[in-house]
N, CA, C and O atoms as CSV, one atom per row, in Angstrom:
chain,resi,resn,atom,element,x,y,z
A,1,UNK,N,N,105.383,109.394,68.688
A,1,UNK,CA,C,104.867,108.205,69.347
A,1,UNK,C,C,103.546,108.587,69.994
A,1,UNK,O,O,103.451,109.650,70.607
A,2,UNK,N,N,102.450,107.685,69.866
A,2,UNK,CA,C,101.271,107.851,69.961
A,2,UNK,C,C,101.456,107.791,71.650
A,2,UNK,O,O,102.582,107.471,72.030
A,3,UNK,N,N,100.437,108.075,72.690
A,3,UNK,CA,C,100.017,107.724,74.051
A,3,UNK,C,C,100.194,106.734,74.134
A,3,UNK,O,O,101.252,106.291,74.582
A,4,UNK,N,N,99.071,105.901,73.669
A,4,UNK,CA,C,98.945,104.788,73.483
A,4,UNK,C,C,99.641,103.737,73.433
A,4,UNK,O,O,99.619,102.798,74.229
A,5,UNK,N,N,100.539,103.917,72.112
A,5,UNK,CA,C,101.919,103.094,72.224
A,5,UNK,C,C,102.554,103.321,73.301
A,5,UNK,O,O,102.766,102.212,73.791
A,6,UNK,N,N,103.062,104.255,74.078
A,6,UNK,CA,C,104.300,104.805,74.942
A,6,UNK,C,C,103.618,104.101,76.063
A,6,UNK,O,O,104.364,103.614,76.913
A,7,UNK,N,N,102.175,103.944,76.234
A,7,UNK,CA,C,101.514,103.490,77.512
A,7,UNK,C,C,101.540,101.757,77.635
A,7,UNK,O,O,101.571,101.056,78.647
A,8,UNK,N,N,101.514,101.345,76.069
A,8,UNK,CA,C,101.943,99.926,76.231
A,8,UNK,C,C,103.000,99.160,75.884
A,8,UNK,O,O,103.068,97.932,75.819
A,9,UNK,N,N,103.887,100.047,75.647
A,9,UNK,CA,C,105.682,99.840,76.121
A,9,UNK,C,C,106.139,99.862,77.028
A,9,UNK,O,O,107.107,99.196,77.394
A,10,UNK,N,N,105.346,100.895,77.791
A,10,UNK,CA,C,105.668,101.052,79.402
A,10,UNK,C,C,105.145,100.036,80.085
A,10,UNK,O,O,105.905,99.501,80.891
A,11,UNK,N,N,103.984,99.589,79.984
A,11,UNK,CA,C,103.035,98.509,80.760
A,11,UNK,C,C,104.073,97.346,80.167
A,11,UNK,O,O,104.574,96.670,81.066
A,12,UNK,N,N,104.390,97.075,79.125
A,12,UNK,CA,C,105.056,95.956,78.544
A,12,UNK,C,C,106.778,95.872,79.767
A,12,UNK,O,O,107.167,94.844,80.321
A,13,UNK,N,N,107.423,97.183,79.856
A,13,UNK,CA,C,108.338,96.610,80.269
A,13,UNK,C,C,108.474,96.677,81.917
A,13,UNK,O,O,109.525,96.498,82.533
A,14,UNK,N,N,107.277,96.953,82.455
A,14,UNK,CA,C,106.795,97.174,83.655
A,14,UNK,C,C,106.834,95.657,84.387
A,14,UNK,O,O,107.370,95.344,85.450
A,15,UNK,N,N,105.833,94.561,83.133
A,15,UNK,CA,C,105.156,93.758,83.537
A,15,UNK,C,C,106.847,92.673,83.446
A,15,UNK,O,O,107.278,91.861,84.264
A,16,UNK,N,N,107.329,93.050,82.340
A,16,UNK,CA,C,108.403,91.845,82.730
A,16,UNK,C,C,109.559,92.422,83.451
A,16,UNK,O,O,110.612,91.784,83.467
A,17,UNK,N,N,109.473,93.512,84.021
A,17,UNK,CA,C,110.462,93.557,85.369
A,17,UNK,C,C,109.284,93.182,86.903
A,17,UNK,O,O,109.615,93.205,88.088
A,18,UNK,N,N,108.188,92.931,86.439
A,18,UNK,CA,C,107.593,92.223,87.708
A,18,UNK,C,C,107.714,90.826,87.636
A,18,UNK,O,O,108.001,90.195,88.653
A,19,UNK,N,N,107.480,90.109,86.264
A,19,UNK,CA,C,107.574,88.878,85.863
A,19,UNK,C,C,109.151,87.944,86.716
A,19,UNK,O,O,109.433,86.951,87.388
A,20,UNK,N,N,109.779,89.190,86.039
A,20,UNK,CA,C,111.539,88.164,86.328
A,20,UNK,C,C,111.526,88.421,87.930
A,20,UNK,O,O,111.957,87.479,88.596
A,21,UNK,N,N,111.053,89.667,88.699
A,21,UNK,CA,C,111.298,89.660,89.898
A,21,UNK,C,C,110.314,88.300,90.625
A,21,UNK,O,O,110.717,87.739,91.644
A,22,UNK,N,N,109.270,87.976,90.080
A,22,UNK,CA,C,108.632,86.803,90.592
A,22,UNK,C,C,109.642,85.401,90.569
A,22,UNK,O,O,109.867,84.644,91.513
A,23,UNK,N,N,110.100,85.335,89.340
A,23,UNK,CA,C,110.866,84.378,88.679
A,23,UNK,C,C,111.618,83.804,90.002
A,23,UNK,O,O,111.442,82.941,90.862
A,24,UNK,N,N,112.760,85.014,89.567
A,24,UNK,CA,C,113.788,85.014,90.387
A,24,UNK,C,C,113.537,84.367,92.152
A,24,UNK,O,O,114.353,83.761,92.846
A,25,UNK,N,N,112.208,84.746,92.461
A,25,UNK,CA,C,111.672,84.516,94.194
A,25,UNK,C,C,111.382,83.159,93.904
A,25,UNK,O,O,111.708,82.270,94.691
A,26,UNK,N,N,110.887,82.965,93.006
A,26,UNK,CA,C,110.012,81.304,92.701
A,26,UNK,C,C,111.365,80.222,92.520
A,26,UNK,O,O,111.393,79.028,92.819
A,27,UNK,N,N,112.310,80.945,92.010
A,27,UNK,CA,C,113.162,79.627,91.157
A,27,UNK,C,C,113.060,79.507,90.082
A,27,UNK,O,O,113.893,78.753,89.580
A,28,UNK,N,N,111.742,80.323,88.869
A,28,UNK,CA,C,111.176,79.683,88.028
A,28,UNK,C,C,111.970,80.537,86.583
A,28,UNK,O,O,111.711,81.650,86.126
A,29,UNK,N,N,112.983,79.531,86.136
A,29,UNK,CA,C,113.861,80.254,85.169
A,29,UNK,C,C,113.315,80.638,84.153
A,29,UNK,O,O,113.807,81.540,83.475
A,30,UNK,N,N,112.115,79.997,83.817
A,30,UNK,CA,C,110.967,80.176,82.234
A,30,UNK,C,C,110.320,81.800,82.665
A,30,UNK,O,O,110.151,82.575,81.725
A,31,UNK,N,N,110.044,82.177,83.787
A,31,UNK,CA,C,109.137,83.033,83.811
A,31,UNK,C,C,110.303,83.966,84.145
A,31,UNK,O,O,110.072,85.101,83.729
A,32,UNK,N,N,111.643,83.833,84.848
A,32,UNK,CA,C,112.550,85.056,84.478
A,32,UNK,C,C,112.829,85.441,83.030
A,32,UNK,O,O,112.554,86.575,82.637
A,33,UNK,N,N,113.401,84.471,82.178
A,33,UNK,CA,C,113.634,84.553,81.326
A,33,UNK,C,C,112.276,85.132,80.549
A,33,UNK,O,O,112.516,86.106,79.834
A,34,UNK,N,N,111.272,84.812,80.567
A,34,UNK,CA,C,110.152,85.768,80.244
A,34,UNK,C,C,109.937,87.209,80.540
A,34,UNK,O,O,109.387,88.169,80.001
A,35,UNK,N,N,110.495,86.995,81.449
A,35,UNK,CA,C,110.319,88.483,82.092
A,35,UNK,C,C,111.834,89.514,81.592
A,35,UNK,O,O,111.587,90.716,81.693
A,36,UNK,N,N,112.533,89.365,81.353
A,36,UNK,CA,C,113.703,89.646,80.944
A,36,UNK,C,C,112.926,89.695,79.366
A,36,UNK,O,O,112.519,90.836,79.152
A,37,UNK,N,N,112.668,88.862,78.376
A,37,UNK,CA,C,112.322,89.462,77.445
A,37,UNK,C,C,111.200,90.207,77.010
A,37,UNK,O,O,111.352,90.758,75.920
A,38,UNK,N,N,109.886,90.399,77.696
A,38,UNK,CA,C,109.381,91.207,77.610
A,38,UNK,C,C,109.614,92.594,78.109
A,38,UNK,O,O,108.796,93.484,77.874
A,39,UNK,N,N,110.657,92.794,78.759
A,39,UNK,CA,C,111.580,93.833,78.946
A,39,UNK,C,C,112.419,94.910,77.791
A,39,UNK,O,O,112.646,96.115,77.687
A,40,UNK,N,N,112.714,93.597,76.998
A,40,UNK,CA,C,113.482,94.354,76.260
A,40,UNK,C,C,112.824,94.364,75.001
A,40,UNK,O,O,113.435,95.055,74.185
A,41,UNK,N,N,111.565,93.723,74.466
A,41,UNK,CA,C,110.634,94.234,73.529
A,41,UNK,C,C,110.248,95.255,73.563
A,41,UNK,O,O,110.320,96.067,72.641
A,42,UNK,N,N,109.492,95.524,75.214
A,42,UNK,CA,C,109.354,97.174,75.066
A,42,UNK,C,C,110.075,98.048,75.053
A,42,UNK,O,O,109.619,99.125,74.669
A,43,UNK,N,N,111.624,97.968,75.496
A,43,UNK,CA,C,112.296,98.890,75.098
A,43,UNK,C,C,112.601,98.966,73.578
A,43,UNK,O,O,112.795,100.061,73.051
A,44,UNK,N,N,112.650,97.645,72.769
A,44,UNK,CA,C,113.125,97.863,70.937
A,44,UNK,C,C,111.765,98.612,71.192
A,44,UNK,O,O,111.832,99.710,71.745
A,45,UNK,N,N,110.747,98.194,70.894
A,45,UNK,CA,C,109.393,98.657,70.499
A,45,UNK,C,C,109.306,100.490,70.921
A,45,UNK,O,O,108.792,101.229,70.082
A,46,UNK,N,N,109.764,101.005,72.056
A,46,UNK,CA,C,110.123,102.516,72.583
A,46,UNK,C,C,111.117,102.660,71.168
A,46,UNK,O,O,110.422,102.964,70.199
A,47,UNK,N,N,112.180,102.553,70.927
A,47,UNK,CA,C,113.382,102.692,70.295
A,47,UNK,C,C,112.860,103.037,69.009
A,47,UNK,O,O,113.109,104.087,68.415
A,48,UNK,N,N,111.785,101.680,68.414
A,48,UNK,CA,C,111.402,101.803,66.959
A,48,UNK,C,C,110.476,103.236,67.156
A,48,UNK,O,O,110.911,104.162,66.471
A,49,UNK,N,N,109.250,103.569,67.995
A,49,UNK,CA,C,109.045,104.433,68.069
A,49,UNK,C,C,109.135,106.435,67.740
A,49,UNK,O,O,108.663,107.368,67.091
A,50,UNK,N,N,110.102,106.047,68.751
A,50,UNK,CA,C,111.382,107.384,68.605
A,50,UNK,C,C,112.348,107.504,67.594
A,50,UNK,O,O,113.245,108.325,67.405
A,51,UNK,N,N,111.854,106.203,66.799
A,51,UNK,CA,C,113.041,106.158,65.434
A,51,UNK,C,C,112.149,107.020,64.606
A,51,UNK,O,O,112.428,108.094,64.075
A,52,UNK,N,N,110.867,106.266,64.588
A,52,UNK,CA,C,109.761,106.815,63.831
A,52,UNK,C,C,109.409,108.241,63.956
A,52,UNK,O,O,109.260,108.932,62.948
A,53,UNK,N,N,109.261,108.744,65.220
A,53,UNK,CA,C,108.875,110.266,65.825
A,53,UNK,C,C,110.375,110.963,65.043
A,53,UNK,O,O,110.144,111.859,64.231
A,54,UNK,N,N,111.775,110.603,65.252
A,54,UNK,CA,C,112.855,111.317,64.525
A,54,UNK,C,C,112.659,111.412,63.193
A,54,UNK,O,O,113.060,112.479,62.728
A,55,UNK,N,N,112.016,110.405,62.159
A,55,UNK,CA,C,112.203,110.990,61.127
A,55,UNK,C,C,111.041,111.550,60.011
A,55,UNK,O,O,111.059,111.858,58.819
A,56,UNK,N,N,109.959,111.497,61.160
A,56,UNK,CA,C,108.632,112.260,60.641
A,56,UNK,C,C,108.443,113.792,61.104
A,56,UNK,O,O,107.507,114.528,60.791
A,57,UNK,N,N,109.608,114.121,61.967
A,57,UNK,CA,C,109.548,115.462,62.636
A,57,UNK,C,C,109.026,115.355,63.463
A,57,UNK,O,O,108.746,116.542,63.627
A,58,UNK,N,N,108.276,114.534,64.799
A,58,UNK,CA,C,107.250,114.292,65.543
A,58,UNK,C,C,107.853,115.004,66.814
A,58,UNK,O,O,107.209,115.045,67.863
């Protein structure tokens, strides 16, 4: 896994555990629920990654 990627998986699931914590304060179920799934994109997106790094020898 490149820097790069790992840096915007991380920023990715950073931003929607700030997102849903806004949500959640606001009331605003669209932007939890946003935030909850940009959560777990960056984690598939980490996952596909490290799938990739396992079977290139990385």
């Amino acid at each position: 896994m490149s820097a790069g990627d790992k840096l915007k998986n991380v920023v990715q699931k950073t931003v929607g555990k700030a997102e849903e914590a806004v949500g959640k304060k606001t009331d605003d179920a669209e932007l939890t629920a946003q935030g909850r799934k940009d959560q777990v994109m960056g984690e598939q997106r980490q996952n596909v990654e490290k799938a990739k790094d396992a079977t290139t020898g990385h």
